[in-house]
N, C-alpha and C positions, 0 to 999 in steps of 0.2 A: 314885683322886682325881678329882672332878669339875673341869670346866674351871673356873679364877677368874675365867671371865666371867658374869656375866649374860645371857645370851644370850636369853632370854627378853621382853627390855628392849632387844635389839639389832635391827637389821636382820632384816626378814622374806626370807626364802627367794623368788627368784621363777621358781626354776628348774619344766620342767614334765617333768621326766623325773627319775627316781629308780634308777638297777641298782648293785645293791650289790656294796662294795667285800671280799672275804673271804678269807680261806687255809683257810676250811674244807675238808679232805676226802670226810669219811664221805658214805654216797650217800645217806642220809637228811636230812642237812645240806645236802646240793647241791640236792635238792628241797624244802628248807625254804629256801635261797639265791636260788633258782630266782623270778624277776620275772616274772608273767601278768600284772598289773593295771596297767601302766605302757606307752608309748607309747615306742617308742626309735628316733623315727625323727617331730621336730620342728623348724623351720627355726631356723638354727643363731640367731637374735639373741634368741631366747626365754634358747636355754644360755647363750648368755654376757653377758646380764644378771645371772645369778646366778653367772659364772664372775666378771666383776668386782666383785660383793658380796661373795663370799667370801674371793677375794683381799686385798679391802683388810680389812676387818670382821675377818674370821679369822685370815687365814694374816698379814697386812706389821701388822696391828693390835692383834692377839689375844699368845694364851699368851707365843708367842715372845719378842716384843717385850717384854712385861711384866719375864719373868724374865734377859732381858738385860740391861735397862735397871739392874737390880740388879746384874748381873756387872761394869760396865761402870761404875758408879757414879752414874750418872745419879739416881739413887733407893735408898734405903733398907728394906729388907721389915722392917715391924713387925708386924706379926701373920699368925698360922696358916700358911700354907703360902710365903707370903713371908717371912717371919720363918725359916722354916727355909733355903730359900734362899739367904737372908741368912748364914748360920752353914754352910752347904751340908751341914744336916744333914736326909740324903737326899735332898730335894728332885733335885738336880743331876742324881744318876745314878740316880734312880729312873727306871723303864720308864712310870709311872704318870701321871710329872711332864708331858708332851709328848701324850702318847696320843689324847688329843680334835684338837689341830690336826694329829699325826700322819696320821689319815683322812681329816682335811678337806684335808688339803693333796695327799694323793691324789685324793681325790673330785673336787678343784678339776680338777685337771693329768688327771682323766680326761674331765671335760666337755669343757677345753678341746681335747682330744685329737678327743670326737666333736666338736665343733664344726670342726674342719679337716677331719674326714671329709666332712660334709655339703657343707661350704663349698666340697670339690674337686671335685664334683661336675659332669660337663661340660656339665649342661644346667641345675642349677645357677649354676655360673660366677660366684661371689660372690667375687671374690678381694681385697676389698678385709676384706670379715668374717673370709674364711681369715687373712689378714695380721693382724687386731687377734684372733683366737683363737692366733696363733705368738706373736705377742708374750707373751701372758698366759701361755703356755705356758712360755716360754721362765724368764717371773719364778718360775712355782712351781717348778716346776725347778730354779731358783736356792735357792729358800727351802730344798728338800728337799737339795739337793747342799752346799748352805751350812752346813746345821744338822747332817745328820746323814752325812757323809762319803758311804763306799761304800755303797751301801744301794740296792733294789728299784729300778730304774725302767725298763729295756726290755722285759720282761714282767710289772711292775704298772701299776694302771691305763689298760690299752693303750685302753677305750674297746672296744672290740669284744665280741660275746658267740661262745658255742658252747654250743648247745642250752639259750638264756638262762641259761648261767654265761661266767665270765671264763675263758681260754682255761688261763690258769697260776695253780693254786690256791696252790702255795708259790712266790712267782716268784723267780728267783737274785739276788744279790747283784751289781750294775756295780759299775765305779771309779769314783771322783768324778771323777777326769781324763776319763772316756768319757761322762758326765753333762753334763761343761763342754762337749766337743764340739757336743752333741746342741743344746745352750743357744745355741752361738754359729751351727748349722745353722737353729735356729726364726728365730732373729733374722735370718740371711741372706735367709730364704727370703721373711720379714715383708717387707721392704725392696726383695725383688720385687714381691710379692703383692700390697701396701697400693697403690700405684696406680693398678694394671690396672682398679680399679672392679667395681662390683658391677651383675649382670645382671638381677637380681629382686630381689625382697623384702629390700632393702635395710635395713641395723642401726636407724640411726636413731633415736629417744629411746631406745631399750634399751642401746643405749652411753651410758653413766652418765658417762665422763667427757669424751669427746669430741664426742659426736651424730654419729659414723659421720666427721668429718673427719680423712679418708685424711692429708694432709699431718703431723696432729700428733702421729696414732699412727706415721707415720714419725718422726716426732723423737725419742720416745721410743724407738722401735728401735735409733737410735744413738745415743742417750744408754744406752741400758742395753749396748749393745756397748764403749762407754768405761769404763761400770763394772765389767765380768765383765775385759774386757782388764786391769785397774790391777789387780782381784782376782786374777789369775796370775800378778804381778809378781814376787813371789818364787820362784816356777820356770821363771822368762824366762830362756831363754839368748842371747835380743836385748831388751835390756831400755830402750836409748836409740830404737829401731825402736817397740816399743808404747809408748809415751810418744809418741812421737809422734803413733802409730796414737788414740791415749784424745786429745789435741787436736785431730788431723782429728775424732774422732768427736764431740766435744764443738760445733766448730763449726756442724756440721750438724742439730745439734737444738737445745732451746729458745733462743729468742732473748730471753726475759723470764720472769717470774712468774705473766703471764698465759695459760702456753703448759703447765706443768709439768704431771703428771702427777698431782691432785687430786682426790680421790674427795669429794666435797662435798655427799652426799644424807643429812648427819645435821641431824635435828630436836628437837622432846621428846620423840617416842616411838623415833626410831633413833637411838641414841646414839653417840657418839663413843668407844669400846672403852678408854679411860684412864678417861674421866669416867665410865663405867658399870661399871667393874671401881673404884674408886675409891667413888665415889657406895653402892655394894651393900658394900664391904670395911673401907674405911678402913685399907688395908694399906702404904700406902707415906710415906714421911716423904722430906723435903728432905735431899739428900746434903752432910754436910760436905765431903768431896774436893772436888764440883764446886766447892763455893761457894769452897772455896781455889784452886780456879783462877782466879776471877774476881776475888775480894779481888788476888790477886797481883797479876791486872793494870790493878788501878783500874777493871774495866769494868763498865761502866752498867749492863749486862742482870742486876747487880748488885741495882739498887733495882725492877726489873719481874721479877722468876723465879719469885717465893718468896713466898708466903703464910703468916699465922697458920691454922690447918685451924681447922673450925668443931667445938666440943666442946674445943679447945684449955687443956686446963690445967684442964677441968670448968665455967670462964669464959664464954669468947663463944660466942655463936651465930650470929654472923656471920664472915667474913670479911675479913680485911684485909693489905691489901699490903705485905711489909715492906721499908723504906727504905731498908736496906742496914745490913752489919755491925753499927753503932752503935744500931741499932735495939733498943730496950729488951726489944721482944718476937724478938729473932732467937735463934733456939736448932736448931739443923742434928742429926742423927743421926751420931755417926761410925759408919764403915764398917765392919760386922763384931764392931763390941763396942758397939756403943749398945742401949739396954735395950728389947726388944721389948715396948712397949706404944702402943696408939693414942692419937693427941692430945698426947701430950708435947711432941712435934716440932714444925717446919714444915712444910709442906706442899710441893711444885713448883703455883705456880699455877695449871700448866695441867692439874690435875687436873679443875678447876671448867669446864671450855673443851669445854661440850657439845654443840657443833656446829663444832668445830674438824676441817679435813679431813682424812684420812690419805693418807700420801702413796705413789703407786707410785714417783715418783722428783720431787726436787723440783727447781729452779732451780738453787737454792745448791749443794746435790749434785754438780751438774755442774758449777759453776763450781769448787767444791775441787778437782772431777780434775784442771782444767787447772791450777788455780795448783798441785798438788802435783805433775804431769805436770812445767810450766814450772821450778817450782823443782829437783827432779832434775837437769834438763838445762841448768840455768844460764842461763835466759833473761831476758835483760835486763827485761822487761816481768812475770815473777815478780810482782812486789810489787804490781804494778798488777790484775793477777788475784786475788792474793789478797781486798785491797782491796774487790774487786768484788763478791768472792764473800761479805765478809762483810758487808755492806751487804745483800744477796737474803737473808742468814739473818738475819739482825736485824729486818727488813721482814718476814718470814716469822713469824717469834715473835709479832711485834706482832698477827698476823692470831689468834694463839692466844692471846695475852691477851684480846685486844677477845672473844672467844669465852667469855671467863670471865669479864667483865664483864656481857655479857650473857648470862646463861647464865637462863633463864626459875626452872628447877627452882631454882636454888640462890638467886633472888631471892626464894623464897616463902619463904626461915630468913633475910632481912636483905642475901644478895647479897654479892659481894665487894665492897670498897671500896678504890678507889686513893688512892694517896700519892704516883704522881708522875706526870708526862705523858709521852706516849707515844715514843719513840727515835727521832730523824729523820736520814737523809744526813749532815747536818751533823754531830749526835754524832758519828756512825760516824767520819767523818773527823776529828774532833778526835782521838778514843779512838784509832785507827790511828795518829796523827800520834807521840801522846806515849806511848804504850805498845806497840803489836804492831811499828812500824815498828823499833826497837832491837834485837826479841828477832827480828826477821825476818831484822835483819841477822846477827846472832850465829848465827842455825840456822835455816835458809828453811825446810826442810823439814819439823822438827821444828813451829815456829809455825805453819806451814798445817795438821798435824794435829791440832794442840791447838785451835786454833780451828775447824775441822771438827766435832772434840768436841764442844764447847759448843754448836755452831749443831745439832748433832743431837737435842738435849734439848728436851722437849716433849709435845705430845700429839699429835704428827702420825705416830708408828710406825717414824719415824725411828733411834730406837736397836738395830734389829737391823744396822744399815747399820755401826754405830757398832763392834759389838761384832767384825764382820766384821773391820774398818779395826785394831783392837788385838789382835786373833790375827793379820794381814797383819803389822805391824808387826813382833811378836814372830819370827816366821818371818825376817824381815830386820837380827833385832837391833838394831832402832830401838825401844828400849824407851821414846817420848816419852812416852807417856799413863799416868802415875803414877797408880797404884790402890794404896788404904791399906787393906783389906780384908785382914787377917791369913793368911783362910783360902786355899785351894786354889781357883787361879782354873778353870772350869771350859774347856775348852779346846772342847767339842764340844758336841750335846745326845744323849742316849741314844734307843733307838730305842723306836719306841711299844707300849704292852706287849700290846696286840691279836694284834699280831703276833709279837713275842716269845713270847706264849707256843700261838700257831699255826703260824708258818714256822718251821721245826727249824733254816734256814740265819740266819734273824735270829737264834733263839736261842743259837745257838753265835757270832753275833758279838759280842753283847750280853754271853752272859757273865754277872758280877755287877756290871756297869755300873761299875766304878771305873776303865772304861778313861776316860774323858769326863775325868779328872785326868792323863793320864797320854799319850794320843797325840793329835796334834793333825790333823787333817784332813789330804790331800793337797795343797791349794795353801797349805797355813799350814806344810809340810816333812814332814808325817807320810808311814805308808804305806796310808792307809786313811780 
């Protein structure tokens, strides 16, 4: 299966070194593997120009996300390969379904790899570039230990060659527990690294989201050390100890919206990885579940989420924003049994939201760990966290509607059109006052995750974060996040079939892929 992105319509490459990622053995392969015409040995803010393209574009924006956001119910799969998905027929535990971000997310996690080689260099001495290459390391690393359990990572993509090949052509199989170490070692080391400064040939416009400012990619460092700590909460045998550790950590990073972690280089020709998998598909519809969380709670993001799709019903050619339930054109897909065809549905607005950013970690993010931190441990100031935190995602949405409004492409078929105005503080606080404040009180903990939910929905790449948060959950028998979806929720993603069908030890873990129903990751209680 080819990837359901357009990539072709995405983000251009600007990496300037190419050495291929492979399990081939034969010696005629290894000399067909074998890199002469490429430079492996360029200063490292070239690689990690394209190690942050990838990341966000690819690996936190691409496949993954896409087909979570369907597990997860954010969205609906109506046709071809969403559509099966949807019914998880194959899709799920197919080897084929993952395979394209499977090598990218290696490829990613091996630049970033040579880029802290360069960057350690003693005459060199760029310890501020090494620091923002640990960090990005540390996220793929995540996406691959997150998505696909136990799986290759101290001798794949090591970044190194031997007689221009990679050092281990079948590399063994880690735990995802020794994966998570490795994760919480890049981020240690980031948090030394990122202030010491850089000696020469400093990052600088090539860092895409920062411009080389050491302080913010420290923020990020420990904001994403709050997120891997909340994510091993269920195999914590001090569990009041990190709660706390994910609030120290949460303090010391972003201090607003202006700070988070924003990959914001889409245009009309680099497109936003929703709006361009969307735009080329027409494969996903408005979920009925979410939208029943919303009805339930009277909330506003009610009348801004949801679109008429354009082609809708064989009718409009435009766009338009539906008002909310009573709305004469609102019509949602249920979950798992709605009839896989394009345009019937509604849309999620922010399918149209073509320069909306993606996110490596955003504001609101952090601010849930601490109101779900604070709510665990009974903290008077809970609600006030909460509160906060859904004000940053409400603000947040709005950046991704206004992105669908204006969206250049989609104004040449008529444009979206609004029907209500934009969500201010003030909502937020009314809507909190008469709705989440009751159900916060009845189950603090349960309402910071359900509202997490909903603030994850969009076009920011957010819903892999999501899908994380409801196999965590599951693991703790906090079953809040109600999924209507009949079928077999998928617990894992399967391994990529490049490899599957080249490493003998992938292949023997893979199997016929129906483990992906069946075991759940190592920090969601599984053994693998």
């Amino acid at each position: 299966m080819k990837s359901i992105l357009n990539i072709s319509k995405g983000i251009l490459s600007m990496a300037l070194i190419s050495v291929a990622f492979t399990s081939c053995s034969e010696d005629a392969m290894d000399r067909v593997n074998a890199d002469n015409d490429h430079t492996t040995s360029v200063p490292a803010k070239f690689i990690l120009a394209d190690v942050i393209t990838s990341t966000a574009f690819s690996n936190i924006g691409g496949d993954l996300n896409t087909y979570y956001s369907i597990y997860v119910e954010h969205s609906v799969g109506v046709d071809n390969q969403l559509a099966n998905a949807e019914t998880r027929n194959g899709e799920p535990s197919s080897a084929s379904t993952f395979n394209n971000v499977w090598g990218n997310l290696y490829s990613t996690l091996k630049n970033a790899r040579i880029a802290i080689n360069l960057s350690s260099n003693e005459v060199t001495a760029n310890y501020t570039t090494k620091g923002i290459a640990e960090v990005l390391a540390a996220i793929n690393a995540g996406l691959i230990a997150d998505s696909f359990g136990d799986t290759p990572f101290s001798q794949a993509a090591s970044g190194e060659l031997t007689n221009g090949l990679p050092p281990y052509m079948s590399p063994d199989i880690d735990k995802q527990e020794a994966i998570y170490a490795a994760i919480m070692e890049y981020l240690d080391a980031a948090i030394i690294d990122l202030p010491k400064g850089d000696k020469s040939d400093k990052i600088g416009s090539y860092d895409f989201l920062y411009k080389g400012n050491a302080n913010k990619w420290l923020k990020l460092a420990y904001g994403l050390k709050a997120r891997y700590t909340m994510r091993l909460l269920a195999r914590s045998s001090t569990k009041e100890a990190d709660l706390q550790k994910v609030i120290d950590y949460v303090d010391k990073s972003f201090a607003s919206i202006s700070e988070q972690a924003a990959f914001s280089m889409y245009n009309e020709t680099n497109l936003n990885p929703l709006f361009d998998l969307q735009w080329s598909r027409d494969g996903l519809a408005a979920s009925k579940s979410y939208a029943d969380k919303l009805i339930e709670r009277n909330d506003p993001r009610m009348h801004r989420v949801f679109a008429v799709g354009q082609g809708y019903m064989g009718r409009d050619t435009v766009s338009i924003q539906i008002k909310g339930a009573d709305d004469r054109r609102f019509r949602v897909s249920p979950n798992g049994t709605g009839e896989p065809v394009k345009y019937k549905y509604n849309t999620p607005i922010f399918v149209y939201s073509q320069t909306c950013p993606t996110m490596l970690m955003s504001f609101h993010e952090l601010l849930f760990l601490k109101a779900e931190a604070k709510a665990r441990l009974k903290h008077a100031d809970a609600e006030l966290a909460l509160r906060e935190a859904i004000k940053a995602a409400v603000a947040n949405a709005e950046v991704g509607i206004a992105a669908a409004f204006s969206s250049t492409t989609v104004a040449k078929y008529g444009g979206v059109i609004a029907t209500s105005a934009p969500l201010t503080a003030t909502d937020v606080d009314a809507y909190f006052d008469a709705s989440v404040k009751p159900l916060f009180a009845a189950n603090a903990v349960k309402e910071v995750m359900i509202q997490k939910y909903i603030a994850f929905f969009g076009a920011f790449g957010e819903s892999t974060e999501c899908y994380n948060d409801v196999r965590r959950l599951k693991a703790m028998n906090e079953d809040y996040i109600k999924l209507d979806n009949p079928f077999k929720f998928p617990l894992r993603a399967p391994y990529g079939s490049e490899d599957v069908s080249a490493n003998p030890k992938v292949e023997a873990a893979y199997g016929n892929g129906q483990y992906v129903y069946s075991e759940p990751v190592w920090w969601a209680g599984g053994s693998r």
